[in-house]
N, C-alpha and C positions, 0 to 999 in steps of 0.2 A: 556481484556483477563483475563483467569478464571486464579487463582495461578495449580500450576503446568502443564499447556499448553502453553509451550514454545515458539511456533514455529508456524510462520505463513505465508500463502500464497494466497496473493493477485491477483487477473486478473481486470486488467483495460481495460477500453474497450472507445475509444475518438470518439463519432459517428458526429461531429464537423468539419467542415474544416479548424477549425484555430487549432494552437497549444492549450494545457492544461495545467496548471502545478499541478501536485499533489503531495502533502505532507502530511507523514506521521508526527503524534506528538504524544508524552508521556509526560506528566506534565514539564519536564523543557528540554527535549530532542527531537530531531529532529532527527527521524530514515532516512528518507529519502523525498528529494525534487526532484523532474525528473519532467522532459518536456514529453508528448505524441501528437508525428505530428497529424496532421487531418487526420482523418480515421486510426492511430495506435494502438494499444495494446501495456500493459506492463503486463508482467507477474513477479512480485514479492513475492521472497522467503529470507524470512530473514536466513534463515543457510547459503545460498551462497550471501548474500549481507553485510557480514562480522560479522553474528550475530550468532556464530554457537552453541554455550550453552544455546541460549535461550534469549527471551526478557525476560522484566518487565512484571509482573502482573498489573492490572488494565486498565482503561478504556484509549480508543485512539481515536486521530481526525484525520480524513481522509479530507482534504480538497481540490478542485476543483476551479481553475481560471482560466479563461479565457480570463483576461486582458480588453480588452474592446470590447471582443467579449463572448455569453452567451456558457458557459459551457456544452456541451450536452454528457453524457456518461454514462455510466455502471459499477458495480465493484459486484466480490465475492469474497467473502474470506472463510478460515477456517481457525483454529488453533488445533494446536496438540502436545499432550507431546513428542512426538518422532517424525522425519522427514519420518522412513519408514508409518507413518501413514497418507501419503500423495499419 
C-alpha cells in the first residue's frame, strides 16, 4: 500500500469445496485471519473491519490455505485515501 492510501477493499472469491483460510499480514501485524466455506466469498473492508483511520503504508501478504485440500480462488482488491472513493 502506497503512503497515503489508507483504506482497502478486498473480494475473496473460494471456487473450492473445502473451507480456505485467508490472512491478511503487515510486517509484524495480522490484519485479519477468516475462514471462506466452499463456494463462499468474503467481501473485506478495512474502515468497517475496525480500521477506520487508515492502515499502514507498505507492502502486504495475502495468503491462502487450504489445509490438506489445494487452495482454488480469486481476490481483488483497491486501496484508497478516502472510503467514499470506494
Amino acid at each position: 500500500m502506497n503512503p497515503g492510501y489508507g483504506h482497502l477493499k478486498l473480494y475473496m472469491v473460494n471456487y473450492s469445496s473445502h473451507s480456505v483460510n485467508v490472512t491478511l499480514e503487515h510486517t509484524d501485524k495480522v490484519y485479519f485471519s477468516k475462514t471462506i466455506e466452499g463456494g463462499g466469498n468474503l467481501d473485506w473492508r478495512s474502515w468497517e473491519e475496525g480500521y477506520p483511520d487508515g492502515m499502514r503504508a507498505g507492502n502486504y501478504i495475502l495468503t491462502w490455505s487450504g489445509g490438506q485440500h489445494d487452495a482454488y480462488g480469486e481476490y481483488w482488491g483497491k486501496a484508497a485515501s478516502q472510503t467514499s472513493d470506494f
